[in-house]
N, C-alpha and C positions, 0 to 999 in steps of 0.2 A: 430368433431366440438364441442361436448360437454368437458365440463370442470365444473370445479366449480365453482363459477362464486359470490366472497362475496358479502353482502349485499352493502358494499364503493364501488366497482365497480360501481354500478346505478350512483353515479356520485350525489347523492343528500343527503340533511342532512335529521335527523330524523323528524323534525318539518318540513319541508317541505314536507315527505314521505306523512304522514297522510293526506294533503290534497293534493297530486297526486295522491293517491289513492281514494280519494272521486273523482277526477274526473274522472279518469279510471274506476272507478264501472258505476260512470254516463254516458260515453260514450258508454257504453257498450250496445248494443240494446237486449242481453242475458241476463241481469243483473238482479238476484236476491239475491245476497249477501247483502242488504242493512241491518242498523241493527235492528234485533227484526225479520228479515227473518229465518224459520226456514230450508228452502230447502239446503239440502247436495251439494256435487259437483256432486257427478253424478249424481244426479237429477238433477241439474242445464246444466249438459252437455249429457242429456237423449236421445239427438237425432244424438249424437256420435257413429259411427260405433262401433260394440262391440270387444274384444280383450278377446282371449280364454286362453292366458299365464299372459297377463298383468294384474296386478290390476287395474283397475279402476279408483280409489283416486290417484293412482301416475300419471296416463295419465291426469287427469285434473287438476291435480297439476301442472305440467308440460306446459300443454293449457296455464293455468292463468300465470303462470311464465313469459312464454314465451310472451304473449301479453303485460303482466304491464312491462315488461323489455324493450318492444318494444317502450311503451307507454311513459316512461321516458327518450328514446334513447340511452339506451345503445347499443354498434352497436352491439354485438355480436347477441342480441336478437333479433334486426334491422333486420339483416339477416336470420336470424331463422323465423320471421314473413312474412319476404316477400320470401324466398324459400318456404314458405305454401300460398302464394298468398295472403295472409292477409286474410284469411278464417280457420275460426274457426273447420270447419270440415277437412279441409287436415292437421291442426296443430296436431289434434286431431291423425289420423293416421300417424301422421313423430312421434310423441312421442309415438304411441306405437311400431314404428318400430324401435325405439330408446330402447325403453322396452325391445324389443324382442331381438336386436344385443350387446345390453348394459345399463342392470338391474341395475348395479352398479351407470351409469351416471344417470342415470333415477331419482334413488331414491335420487342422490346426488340433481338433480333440486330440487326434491320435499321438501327434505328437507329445500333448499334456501329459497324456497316459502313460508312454514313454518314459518321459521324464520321473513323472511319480514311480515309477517302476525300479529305475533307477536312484532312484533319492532313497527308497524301503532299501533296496539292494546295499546302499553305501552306511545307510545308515546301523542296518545287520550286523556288517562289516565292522565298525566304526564299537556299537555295544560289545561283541566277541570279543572285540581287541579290548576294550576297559575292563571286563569281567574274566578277563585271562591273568590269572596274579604270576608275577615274575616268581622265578627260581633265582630265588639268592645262592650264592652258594656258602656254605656255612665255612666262618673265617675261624683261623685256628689264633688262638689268644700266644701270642710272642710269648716265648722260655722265660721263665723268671729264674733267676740264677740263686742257690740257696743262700740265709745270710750266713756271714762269717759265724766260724765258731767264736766264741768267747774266749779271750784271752787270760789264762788263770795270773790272779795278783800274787805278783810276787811280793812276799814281806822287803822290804829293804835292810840293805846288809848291815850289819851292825859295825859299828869302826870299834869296837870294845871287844878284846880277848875273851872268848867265855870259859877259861883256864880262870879267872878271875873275878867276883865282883867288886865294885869300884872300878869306874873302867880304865884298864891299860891299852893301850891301844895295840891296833895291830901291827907290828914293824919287824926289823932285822933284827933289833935288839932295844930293850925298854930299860930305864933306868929310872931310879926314884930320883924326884925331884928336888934341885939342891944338892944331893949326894955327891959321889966322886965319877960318880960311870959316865962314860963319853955319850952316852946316846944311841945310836942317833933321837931316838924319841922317850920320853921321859912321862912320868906319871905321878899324880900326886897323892900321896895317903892320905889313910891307912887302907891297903885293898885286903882282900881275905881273897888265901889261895883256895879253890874250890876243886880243881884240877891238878895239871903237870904244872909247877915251878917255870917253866922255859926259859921268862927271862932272870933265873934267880934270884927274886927279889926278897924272898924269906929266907935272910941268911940263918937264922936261929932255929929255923925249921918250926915254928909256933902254929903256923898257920896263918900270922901274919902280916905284912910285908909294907916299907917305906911306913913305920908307924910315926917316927918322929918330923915328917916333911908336910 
């Protein structure tokens, strides 16, 4: 009836495993495997008939196998549980009678067990690490530099004397146009003086100047 019996057989995935086996420890009215418990297996199965050929570790190896196999339905292990009456003490004694007629099956269990044991363990491992969310560390947003002030518009300059309207222009010296004054820059009437005279161009003093040009 023994065989070897892989971990895919159970019929369940590895994330799943870890928490059938939290509940299979918890159902377990025996149960000291929890973690941070230091108690071995045969401490933990101390009130097991003793086995004078068998080891020990592989007989409760074998117990737990057989019950967490049971526990997830696998049938083979299904029937393995209930041909022990679902009693942990006659499992006890079929597995070491299993010992005694077949050491090779024996250790092959215990090894499975092993392994599944290892597979919850990695798997544990494996969930903590996904459900452990990183620490970013919070990034500081680069200086923004202020924008420029505004540049105030400046009116543009007027090339017309405001001594005058009509415009004369602005120079060393203005002359009416046509007349007799050298220049250098010259203007054409009639302007009206509003201001200072500068470049004299209202000789009659009227107010206003180059009327005839």
């Amino acid at each position: 009836m023994i065989r070897r019996i892989s971990f895919a057989l159970v019929a369940i995935s590895l994330a799943s495993c870890a928490q059938t086996k939290e509940e299979f420890d918890e159902s377990r009215p025996d149960s000291t495997t929890a973690a941070g418990n230091s108690t071995t297996k045969t401490e933990e199965h101390a009130d097991a008939p003793e086995s004078s050929t068998v080891a020990p570790n592989l007989i409760a190896d074998c117990v737990d196998y057989v019950r967490f196999g049971a526990f997830t339905g696998n049938a083979l292990l299904v029937s393995m549980w209930n041909d022990a009456t679902q009693d942990a003490a006659t499992l006890w004694a079929h597995c070491d009678q299993l010992g005694r007629s077949n050491l090779v099956g024996l250790k092959n269990m215990s090894a499975q067990w092993i392994e599944v044991e290892a597979l919850v363990e990695a798997s544990q491992a494996t969930l903590a690490t996904q459900l452990t969310v990183p620490q970013v560390a919070p990034q500081t947003p680069p200086p923004t530099n202020p924008p420029p002030a505004p540049v105030a518009a400046q009116a543009p300059s007027s090339p017309c004397d405001p001594n005058y309207t009509g415009c004369v222009p602005i120079a060393s010296d203005v002359d009416c146009n046509g007349g007799t004054g050298d220049g250098p820059a010259y203007t054409a009437g009639p302007v009206t003086v509003i201001g200072s005279d500068i470049y004299e161009l209202d000789r009659d003093a009227d107010g206003q100047a180059c009327e005839g040009t």
